[in-house]
KERO-437899 format. One line per field, with one value per residue: residue number from 1; residue in three letters; chain; x, y, z of N, C-alpha, C in turn. Coordinates in steps of 0.001 Angstrom, whole numbers. Layout:
N
pos <- (NUM, ...) $
code <- (Ala, ...) $
unit <- (A, ...) $
n_c1 <- (X, ...) $
n_c2 <- (Y, ...) $
n_c3 <- (Z, ...) $
ca_c1 <- (X, ...) $
ca_c2 <- (Y, ...) $
ca_c3 <- (Z, ...) $
c_c1 <- (X, ...) $
c_c2 <- (Y, ...) $
c_c3 <- (Z, ...) $
END
This chain:
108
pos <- (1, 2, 3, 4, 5, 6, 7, 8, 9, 10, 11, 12, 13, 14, 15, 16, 17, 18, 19, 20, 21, 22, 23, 24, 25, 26, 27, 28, 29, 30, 31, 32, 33, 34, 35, 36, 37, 38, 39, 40, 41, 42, 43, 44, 45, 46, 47, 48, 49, 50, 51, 52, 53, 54, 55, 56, 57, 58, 59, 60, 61, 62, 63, 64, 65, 66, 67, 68, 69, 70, 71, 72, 73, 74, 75, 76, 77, 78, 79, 80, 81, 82, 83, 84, 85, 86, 87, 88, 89, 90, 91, 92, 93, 94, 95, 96, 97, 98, 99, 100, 101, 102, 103, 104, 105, 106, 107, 108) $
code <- (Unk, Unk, Unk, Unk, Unk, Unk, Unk, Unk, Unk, Unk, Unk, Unk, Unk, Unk, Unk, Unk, Unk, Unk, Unk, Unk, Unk, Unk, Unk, Unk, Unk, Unk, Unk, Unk, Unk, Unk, Unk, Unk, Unk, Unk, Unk, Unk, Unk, Unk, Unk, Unk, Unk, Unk, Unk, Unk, Unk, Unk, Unk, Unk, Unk, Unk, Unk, Unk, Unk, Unk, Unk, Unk, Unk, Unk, Unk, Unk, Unk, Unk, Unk, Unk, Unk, Unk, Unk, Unk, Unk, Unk, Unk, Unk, Unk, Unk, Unk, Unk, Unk, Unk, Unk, Unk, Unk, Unk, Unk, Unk, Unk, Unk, Unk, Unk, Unk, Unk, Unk, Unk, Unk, Unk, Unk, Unk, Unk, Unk, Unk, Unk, Unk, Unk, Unk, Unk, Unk, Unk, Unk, Unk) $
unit <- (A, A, A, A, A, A, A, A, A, A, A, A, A, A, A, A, A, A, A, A, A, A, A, A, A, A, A, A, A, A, A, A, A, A, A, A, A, A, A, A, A, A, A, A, A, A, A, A, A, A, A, A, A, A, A, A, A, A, A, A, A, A, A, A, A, A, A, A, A, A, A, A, A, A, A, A, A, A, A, A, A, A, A, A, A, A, A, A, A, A, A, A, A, A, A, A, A, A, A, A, A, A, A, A, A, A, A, A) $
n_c1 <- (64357, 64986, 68090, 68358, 68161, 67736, 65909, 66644, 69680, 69766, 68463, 70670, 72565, 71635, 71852, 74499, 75217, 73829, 75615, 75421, 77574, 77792, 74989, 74877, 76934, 75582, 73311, 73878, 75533, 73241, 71841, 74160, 74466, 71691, 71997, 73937, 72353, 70541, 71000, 73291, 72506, 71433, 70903, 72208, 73211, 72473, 73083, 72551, 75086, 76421, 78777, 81964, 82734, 79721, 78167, 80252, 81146, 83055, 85991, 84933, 84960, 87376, 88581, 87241, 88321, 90976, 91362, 89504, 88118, 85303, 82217, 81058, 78431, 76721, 76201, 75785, 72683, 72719, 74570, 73824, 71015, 72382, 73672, 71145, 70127, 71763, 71931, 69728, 70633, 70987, 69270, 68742, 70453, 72668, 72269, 72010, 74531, 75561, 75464, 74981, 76403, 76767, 75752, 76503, 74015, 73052, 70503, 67372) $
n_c2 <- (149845, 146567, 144502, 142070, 139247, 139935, 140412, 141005, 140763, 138060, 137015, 137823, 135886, 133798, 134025, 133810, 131525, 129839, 130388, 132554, 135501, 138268, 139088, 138525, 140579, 142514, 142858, 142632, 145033, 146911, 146742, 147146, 150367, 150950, 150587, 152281, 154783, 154873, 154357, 156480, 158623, 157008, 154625, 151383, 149448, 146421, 144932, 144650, 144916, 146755, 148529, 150682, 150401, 150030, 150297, 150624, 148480, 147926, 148238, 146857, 144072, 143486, 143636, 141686, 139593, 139720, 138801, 136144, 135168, 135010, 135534, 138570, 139834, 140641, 139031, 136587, 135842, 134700, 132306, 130879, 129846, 128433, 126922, 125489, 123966, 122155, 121005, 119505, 117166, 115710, 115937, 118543, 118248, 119317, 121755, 121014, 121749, 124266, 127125, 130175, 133360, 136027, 138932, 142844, 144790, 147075, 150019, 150150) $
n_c3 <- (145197, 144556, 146070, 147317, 146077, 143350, 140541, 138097, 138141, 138912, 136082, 134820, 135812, 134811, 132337, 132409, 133262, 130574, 129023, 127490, 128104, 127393, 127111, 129783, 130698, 130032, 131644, 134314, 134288, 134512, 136410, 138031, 137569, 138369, 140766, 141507, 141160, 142365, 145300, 146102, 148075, 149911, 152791, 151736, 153122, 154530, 157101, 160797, 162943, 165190, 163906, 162468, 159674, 159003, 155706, 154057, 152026, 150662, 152362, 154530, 153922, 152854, 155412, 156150, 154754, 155613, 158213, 158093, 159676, 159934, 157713, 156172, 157695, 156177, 154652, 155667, 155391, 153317, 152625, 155349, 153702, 152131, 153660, 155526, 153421, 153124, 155625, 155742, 154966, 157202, 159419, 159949, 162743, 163392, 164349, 167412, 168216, 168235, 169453, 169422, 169195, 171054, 170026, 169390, 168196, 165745, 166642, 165650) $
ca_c1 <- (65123, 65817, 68854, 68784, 67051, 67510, 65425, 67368, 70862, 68931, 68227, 71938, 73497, 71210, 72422, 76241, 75261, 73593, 76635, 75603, 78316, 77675, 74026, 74969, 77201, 75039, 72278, 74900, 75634, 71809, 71140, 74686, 74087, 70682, 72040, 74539, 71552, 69364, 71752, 73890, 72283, 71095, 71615, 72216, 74047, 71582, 73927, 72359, 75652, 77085, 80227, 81875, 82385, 78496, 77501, 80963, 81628, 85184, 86744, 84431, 84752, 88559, 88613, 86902, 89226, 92071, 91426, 89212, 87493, 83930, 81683, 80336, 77193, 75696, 76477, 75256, 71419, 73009, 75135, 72817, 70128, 72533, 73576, 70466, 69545, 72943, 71627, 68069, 70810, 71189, 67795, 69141, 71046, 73867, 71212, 72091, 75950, 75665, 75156, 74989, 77378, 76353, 76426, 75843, 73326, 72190, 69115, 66358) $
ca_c2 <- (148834, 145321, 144265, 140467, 138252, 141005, 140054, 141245, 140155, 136637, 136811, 138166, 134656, 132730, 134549, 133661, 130067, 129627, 130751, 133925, 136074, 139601, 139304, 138796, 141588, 143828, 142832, 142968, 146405, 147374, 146903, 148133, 151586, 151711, 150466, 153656, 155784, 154687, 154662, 157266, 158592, 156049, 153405, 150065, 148227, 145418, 144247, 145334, 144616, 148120, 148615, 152020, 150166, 149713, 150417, 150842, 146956, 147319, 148126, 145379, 142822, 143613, 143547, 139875, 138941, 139465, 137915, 135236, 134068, 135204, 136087, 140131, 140133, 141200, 137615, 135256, 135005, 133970, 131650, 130629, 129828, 127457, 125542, 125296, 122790, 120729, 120634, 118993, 115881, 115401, 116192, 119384, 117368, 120537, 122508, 121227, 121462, 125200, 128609, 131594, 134317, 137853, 140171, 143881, 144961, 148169, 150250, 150209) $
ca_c3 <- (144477, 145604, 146117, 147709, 145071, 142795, 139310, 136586, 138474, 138444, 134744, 134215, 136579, 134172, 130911, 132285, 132997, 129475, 127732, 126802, 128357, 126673, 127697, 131550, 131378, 130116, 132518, 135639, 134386, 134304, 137769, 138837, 137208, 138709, 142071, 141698, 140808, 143899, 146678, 146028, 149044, 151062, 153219, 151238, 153920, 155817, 158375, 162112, 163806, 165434, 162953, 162203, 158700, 157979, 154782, 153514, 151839, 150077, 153716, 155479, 153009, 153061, 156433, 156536, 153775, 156346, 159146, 157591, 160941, 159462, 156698, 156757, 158376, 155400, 153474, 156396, 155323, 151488, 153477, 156103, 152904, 151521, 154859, 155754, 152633, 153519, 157153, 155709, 155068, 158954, 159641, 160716, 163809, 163800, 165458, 168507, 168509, 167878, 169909, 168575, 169342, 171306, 169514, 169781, 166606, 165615, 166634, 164208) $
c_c1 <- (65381, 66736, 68986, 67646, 67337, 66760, 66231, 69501, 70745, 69003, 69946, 73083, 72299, 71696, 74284, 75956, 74871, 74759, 76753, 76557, 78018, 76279, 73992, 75196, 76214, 74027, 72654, 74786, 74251, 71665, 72258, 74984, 72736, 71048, 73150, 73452, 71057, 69995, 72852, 73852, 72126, 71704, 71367, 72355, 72518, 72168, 73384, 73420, 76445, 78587, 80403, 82396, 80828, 78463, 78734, 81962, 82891, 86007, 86393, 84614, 86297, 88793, 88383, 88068, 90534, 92419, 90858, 89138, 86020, 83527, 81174, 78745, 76271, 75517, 75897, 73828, 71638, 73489, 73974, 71440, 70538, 72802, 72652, 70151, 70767, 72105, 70522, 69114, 71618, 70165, 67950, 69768, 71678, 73408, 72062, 73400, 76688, 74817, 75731, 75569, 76339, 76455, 75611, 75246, 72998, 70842, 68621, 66119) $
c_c2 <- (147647, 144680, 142490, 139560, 139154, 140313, 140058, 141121, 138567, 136185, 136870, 136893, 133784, 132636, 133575, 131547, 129627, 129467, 132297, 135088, 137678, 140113, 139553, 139881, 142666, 143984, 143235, 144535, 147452, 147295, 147254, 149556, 151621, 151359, 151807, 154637, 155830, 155056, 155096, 158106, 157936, 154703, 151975, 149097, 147451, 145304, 145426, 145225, 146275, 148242, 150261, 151668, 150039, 151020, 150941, 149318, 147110, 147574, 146919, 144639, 142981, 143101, 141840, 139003, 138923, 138715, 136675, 134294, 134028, 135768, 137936, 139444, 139703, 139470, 136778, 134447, 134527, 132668, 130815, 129573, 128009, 126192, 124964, 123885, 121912, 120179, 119423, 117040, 115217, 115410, 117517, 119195, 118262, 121403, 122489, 121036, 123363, 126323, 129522, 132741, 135529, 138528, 141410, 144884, 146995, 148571, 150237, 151746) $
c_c3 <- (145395, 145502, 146420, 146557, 144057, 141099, 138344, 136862, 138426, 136968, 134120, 134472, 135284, 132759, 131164, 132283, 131608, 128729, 127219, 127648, 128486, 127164, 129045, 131391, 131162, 131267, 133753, 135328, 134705, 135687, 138394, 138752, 137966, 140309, 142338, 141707, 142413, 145088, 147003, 147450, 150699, 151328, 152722, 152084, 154647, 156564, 159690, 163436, 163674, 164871, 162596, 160594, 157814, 156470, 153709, 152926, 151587, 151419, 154516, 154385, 153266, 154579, 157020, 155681, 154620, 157413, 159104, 158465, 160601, 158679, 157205, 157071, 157169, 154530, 154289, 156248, 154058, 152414, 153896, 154917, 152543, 152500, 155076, 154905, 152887, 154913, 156937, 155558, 156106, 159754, 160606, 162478, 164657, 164684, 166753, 169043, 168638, 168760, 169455, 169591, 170401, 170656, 169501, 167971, 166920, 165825, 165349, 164037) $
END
């Protein structure tokens, strides 16, 4: 199952922008019943930063929601996606005002 881009979560954000309401939800619900089905087991989480929260969002997301110095991990290439096209009206300039953190990731 894919989760980032996901198709039929796509179709369901296009249903809500249209208007159609009833259609999103059902579509939302369609891929979050099969995202219960799938990874009931397994590991959903992306984020490679060493956390004894991975793969448990409502604590990390909580957790960011409190201290509200940074996004989860897991949100930064959504993020990241959209800066990126602001950046294109600087000619990406920010680049060079910006270093990137240490941080200690997970093995593969």
């Amino acid at each position: 199952m894919i989760i980032e881009g996901n198709p039929k979560e796509k179709e369901a954000m296009k249903a809500f922008h249209e208007g159609d309401r009833p259609k999103g939800l059902k579509l939302q619900e369609e891929f979050a019943a099969a995202f219960r089905e799938e990874y009931q087991e397994k590991d959903h989480c992306p984020c490679k930063k060493a956390c004894r929260y991975h793969g448990n969002c409502k604590e990390c997301v909580a957790i960011h929601r409190a201290h509200q110095e940074h996004v989860p991990n897991c949100m930064r290439p959504i993020l990241n996606k959209k800066i990126k096209i602001l950046s294109e009206l600087t000619e990406h300039t920010i680049a060079n005002e910006i270093e990137s953190p240490k941080e200690v990731l997970r093995k593969e």
